[in-house]
C-alpha positions in Angstrom: 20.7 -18.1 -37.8 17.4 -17.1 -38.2 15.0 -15.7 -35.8 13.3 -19.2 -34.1 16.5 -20.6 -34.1 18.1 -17.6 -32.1 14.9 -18.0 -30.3 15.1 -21.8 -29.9 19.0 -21.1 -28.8 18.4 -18.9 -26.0 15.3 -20.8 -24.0 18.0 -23.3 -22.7 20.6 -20.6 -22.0 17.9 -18.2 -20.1 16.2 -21.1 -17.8 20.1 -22.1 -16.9 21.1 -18.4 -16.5 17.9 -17.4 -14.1 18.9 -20.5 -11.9 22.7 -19.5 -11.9 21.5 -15.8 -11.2 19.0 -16.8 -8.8 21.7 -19.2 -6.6 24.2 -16.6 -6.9 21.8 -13.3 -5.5 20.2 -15.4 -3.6 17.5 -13.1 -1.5 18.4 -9.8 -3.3 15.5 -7.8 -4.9 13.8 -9.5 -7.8 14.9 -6.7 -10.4 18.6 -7.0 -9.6 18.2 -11.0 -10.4 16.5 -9.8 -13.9 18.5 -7.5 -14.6 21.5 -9.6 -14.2 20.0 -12.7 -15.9 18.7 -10.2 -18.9 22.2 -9.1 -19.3 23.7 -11.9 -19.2 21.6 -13.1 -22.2 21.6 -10.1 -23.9 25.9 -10.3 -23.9 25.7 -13.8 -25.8 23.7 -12.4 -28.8 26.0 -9.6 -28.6 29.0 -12.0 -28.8 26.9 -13.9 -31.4 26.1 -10.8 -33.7 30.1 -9.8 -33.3 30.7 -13.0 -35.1 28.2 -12.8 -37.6 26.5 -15.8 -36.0 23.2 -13.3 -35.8 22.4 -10.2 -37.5 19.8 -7.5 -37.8 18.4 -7.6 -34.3 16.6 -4.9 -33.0 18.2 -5.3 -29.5 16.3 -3.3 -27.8 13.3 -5.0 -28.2 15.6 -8.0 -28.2 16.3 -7.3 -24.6 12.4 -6.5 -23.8 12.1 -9.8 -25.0 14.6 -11.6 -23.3 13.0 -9.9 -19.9 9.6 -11.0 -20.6 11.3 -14.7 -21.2 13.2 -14.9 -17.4 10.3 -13.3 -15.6 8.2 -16.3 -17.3 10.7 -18.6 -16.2 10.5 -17.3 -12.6 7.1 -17.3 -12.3 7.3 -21.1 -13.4 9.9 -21.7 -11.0 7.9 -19.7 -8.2 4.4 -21.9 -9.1 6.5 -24.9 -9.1 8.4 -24.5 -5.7 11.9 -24.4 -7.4 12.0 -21.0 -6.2 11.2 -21.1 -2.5 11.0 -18.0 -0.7 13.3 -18.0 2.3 15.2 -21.1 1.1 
C-alpha cells in the first residue's frame, strides 16, 4: 500500500476513532482525547506494517501527522456542533 492509499485508509478510521474517543472521555481534557485517538491510529499502521500491509513509514512523523488529522477533525466537529460543549 502506498502512501495516499494508507492515507486514504486512515481518514475513515480517524473521524470514527475521534467520535468513539470523544463518547468514551467524554469531558476529559482535550489532550487526553488526542492522545488516545492518535494512539489508537498509530496501533493500526503498526499492526498494518507487522504484516507487511505498509512499509517504510517514518512513524514519527506518521504520528505528527495522524495528530494534525484528529485535531482537524475536531475542529470540524466543534464548528459543526457535533461536538457540543457541556453535552
Amino acid at each position: 500500500m502506498g502512501i495516499l492509499g494508507l492515507v486514504n485508509s486512515l481518514m475513515p478510521l480517524a473521524v470514527n476513532v475521534v467520535g468513539s474517543v470523544e463518547t468514551l472521555f467524554g469531558p476529559k481534557r482535550g489532550s487526553q482525547k488526542k492522545e488516545a485517538a492518535v494512539n489508537a491510529v498509530t496501533s493500526v499502521v503498526n499492526i498494518l506494517g507487522s504484516t507487511g500491509v505498509v512499509s517504510g513509514v517514518d512513524t514519527t512523523l506518521l504520528m505528527e501527522g495522524i495528530g494534525d488529522i484528529v485535531e482537524g477533525i475536531v475542529k470540524i466537529n466543534n464548528a459543526t456542533g457535533v461536538f457540543k460543549k457541556g453535552a
